[in-house]
C-alpha positions as a Markdown table, in Angstrom:
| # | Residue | x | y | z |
|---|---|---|---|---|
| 1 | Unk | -40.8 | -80.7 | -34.0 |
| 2 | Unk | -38.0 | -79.1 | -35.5 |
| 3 | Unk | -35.6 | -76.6 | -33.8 |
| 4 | Unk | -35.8 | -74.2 | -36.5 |
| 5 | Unk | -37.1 | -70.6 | -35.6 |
| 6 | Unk | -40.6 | -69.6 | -36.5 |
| 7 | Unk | -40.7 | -66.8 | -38.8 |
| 8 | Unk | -42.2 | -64.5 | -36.3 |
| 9 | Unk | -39.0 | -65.3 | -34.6 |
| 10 | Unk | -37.3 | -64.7 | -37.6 |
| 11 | Unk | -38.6 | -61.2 | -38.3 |
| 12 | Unk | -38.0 | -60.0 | -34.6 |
| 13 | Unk | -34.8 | -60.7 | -34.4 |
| 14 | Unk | -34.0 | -58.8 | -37.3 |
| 15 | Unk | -36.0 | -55.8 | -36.4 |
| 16 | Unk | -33.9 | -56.5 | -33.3 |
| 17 | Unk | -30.7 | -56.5 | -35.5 |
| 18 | Unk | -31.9 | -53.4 | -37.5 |
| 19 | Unk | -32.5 | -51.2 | -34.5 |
| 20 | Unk | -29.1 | -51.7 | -32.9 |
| 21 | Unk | -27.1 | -51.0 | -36.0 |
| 22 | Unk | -29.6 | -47.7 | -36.7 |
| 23 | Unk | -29.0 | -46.4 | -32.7 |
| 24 | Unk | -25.1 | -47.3 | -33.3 |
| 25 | Unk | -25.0 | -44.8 | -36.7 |
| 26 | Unk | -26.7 | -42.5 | -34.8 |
| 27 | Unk | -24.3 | -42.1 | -32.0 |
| 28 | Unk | -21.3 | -42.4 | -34.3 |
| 29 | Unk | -23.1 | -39.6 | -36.6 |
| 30 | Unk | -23.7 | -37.9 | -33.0 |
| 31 | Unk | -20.0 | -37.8 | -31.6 |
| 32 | Unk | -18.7 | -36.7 | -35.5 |
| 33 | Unk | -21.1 | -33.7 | -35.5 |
| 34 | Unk | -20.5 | -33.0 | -31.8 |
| 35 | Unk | -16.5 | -33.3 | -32.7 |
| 36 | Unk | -16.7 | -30.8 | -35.9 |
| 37 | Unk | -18.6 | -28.3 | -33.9 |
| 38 | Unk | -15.8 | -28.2 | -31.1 |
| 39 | Unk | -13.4 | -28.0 | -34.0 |
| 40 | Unk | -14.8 | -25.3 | -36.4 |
| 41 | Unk | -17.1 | -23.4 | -34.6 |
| 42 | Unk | -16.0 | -20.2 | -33.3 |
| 43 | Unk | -15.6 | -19.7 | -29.7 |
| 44 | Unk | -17.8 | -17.2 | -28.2 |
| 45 | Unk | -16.5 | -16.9 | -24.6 |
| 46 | Unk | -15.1 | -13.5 | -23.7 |
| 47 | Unk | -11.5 | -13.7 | -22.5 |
| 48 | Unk | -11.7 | -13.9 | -18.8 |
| 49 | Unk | -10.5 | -10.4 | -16.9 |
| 50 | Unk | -7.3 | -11.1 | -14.4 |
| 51 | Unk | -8.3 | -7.7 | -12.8 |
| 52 | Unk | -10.5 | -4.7 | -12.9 |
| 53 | Unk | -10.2 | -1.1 | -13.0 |
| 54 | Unk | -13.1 | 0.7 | -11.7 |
| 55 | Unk | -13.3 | 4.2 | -10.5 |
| 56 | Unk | -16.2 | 5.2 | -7.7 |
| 57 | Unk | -16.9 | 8.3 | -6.9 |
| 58 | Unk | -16.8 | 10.0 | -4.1 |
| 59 | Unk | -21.0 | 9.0 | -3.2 |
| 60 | Unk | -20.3 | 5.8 | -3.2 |
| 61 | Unk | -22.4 | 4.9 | -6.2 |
| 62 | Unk | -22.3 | 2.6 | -8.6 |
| 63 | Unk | -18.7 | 2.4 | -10.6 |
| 64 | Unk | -17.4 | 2.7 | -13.8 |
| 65 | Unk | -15.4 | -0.1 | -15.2 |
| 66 | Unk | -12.2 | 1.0 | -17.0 |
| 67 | Unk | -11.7 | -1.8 | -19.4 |
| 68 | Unk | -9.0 | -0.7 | -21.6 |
| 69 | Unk | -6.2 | -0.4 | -19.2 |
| 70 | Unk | -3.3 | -2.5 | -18.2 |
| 71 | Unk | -0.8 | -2.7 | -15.2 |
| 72 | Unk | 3.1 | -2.4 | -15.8 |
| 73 | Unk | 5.0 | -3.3 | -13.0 |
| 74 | Unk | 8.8 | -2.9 | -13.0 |
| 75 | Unk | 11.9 | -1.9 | -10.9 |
| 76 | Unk | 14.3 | 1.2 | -10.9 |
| 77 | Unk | 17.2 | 1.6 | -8.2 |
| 78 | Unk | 16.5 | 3.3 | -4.7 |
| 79 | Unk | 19.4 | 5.7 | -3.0 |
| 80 | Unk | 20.5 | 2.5 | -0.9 |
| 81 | Unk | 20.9 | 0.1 | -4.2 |
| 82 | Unk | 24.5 | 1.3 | -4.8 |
| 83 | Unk | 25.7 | -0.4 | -1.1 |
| 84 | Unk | 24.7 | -3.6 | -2.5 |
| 85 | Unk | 26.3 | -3.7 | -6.4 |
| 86 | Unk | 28.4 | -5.6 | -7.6 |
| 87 | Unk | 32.4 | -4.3 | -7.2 |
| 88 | Unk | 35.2 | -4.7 | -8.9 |
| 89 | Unk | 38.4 | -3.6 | -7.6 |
| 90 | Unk | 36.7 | -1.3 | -5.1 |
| 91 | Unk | 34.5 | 0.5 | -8.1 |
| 92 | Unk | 31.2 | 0.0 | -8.8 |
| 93 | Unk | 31.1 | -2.4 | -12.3 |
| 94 | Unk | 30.2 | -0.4 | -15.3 |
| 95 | Unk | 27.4 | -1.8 | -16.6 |
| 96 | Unk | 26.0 | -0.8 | -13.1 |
| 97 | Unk | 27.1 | 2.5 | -12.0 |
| 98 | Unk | 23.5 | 4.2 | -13.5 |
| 99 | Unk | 22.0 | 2.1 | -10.5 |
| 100 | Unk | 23.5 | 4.6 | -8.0 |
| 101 | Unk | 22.2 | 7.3 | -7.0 |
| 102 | Unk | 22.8 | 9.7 | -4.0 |
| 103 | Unk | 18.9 | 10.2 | -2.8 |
| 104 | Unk | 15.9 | 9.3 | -3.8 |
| 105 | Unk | 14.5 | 12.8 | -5.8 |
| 106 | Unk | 15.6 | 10.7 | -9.3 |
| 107 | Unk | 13.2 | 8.1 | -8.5 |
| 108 | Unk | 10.5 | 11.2 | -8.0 |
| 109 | Unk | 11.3 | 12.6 | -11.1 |
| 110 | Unk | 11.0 | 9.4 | -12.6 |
| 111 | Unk | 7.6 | 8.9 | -11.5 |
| 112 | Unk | 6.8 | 13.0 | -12.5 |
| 113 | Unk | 7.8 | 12.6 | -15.9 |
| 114 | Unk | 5.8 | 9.2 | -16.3 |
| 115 | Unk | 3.0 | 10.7 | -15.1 |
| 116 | Unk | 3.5 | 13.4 | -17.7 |
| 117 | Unk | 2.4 | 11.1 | -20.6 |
| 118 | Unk | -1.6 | 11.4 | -20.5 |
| 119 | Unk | -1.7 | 7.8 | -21.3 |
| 120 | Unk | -0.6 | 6.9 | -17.6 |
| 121 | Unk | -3.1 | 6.9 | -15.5 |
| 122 | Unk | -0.9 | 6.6 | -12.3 |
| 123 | Unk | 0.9 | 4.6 | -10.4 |
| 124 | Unk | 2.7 | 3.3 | -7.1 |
| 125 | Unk | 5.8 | 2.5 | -5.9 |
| 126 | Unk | 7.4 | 0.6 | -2.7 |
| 127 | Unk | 10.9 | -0.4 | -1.6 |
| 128 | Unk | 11.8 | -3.6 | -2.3 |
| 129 | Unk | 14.4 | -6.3 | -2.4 |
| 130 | Unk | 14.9 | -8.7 | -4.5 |
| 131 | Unk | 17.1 | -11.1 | -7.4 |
| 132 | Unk | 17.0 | -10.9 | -10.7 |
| 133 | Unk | 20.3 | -11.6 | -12.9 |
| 134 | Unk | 22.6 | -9.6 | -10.3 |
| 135 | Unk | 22.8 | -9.3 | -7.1 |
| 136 | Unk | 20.5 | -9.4 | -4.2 |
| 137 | Unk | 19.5 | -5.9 | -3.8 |
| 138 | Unk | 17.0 | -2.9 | -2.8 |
| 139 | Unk | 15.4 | -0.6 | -5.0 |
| 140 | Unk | 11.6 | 0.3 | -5.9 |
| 141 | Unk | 8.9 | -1.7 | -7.5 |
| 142 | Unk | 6.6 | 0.8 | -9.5 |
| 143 | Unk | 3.2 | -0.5 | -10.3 |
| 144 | Unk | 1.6 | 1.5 | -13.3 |
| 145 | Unk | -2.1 | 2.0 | -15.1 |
| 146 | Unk | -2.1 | 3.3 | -18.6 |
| 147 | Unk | -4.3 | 2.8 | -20.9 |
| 148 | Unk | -3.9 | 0.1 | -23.0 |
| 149 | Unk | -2.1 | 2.1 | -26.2 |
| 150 | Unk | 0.5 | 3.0 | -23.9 |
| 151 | Unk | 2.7 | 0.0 | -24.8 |
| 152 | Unk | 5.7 | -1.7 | -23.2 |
| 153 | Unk | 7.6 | 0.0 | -26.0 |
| 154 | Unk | 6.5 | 3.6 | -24.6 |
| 155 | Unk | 7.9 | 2.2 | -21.1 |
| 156 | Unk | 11.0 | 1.0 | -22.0 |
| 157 | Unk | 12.0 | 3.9 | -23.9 |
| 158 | Unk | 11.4 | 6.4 | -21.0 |
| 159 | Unk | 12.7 | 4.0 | -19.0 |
| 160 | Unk | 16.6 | 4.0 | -20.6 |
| 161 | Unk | 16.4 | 7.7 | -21.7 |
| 162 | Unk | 16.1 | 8.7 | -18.2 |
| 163 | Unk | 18.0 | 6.1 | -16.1 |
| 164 | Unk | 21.0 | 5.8 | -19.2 |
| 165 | Unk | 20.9 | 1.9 | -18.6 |
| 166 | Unk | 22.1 | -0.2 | -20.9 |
| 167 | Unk | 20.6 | -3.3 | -19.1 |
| 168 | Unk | 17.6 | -4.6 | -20.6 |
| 169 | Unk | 14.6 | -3.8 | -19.0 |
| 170 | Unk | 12.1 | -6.9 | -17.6 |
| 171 | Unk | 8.4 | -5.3 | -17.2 |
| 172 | Unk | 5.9 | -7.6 | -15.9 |
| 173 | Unk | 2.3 | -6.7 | -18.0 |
| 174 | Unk | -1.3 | -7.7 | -16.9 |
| 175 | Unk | -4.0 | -6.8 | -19.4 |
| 176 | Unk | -7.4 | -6.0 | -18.3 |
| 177 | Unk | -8.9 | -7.3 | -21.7 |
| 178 | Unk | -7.9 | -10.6 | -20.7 |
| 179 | Unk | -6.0 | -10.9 | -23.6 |
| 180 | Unk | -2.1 | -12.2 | -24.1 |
| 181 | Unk | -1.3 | -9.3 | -26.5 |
């Protein structure tokens, strides 16, 4: 007797050997392929919506989605803001004096000459308080709609031609395309 293996034994372990290595090239060729699709394929999912604009009317049926339109929300100074600026040597500082304002009919001819631009679609305000890089202070915090080719540009330029600031302006933006544009 000899401890050599038969040739039956023999041939099935190297169709033994053969199988493994063909299943291991198979899943390497696998996770390559499934790798390069990831990689070059284009991706087909829509940009997910943050919000929607949908008007009903007044029937209550059904809705229309407005999907090219975008929120701009921002702050302009209230008739109390001036009581809270920063002062130096009894006067208001410079840079802040456009903030004050005896009453509030600025702020609503603010909002009527933004709404003037038939790109704006409307928009709300509330009294607020709050911090940015000055003071603790009140003031109002406008939310717009416009449509989406009324751009932060358009915004900020009605924005210092009415209130004369030479502040920057800080406009918070939410896009109902989804998008980061």
């Amino acid at each position: 007797m000899t401890n050599e293996p038969s040739q039956k034994q023999k041939a099935a372990l190297a169709g033994s050997n053969t199988f493994s290595g063909m299943v291991c090239c198979v899943c390497v060729c696998a996770t390559i392929a499934f790798i390069a699709c990831l990689v070059i394929l284009p991706k087909t999912t829509p940009p997910r919506r943050l919000w929607v604009t949908v008007v009903v009317p007044t029937n209550g049926n059904g809705g229309t989605l407005m999907a090219e339109t975008r929120q701009m929300e921002f702050w302009t100074p209230s008739a109390q803001t001036g009581d809270y600026l920063h002062r130096e040597g009894g006067e208001v500082a410079p840079n802040d004096k456009w903030q004050v304002i005896s009453n509030d009919e600025p702020v609503i001819q603010f909002g009527m000459m933004l709404h003037t631009n038939q790109n704006v679609l409307g928009y709300r305000r509330m009294e607020v308080w709050g911090q940015g890089r000055t003071g603790f202070k009140p003031g109002w915090w406008w939310t717009m709609n416009v449509y989406t080719n009324y751009s932060v540009s358009n915004l900020a330029g009605a924005y210092r031609n009415f209130w004369k600031s030479p502040q920057p302006v800080f406009v918070e933006v939410i896009d109902n395309r989804g998008s980061d544009e």
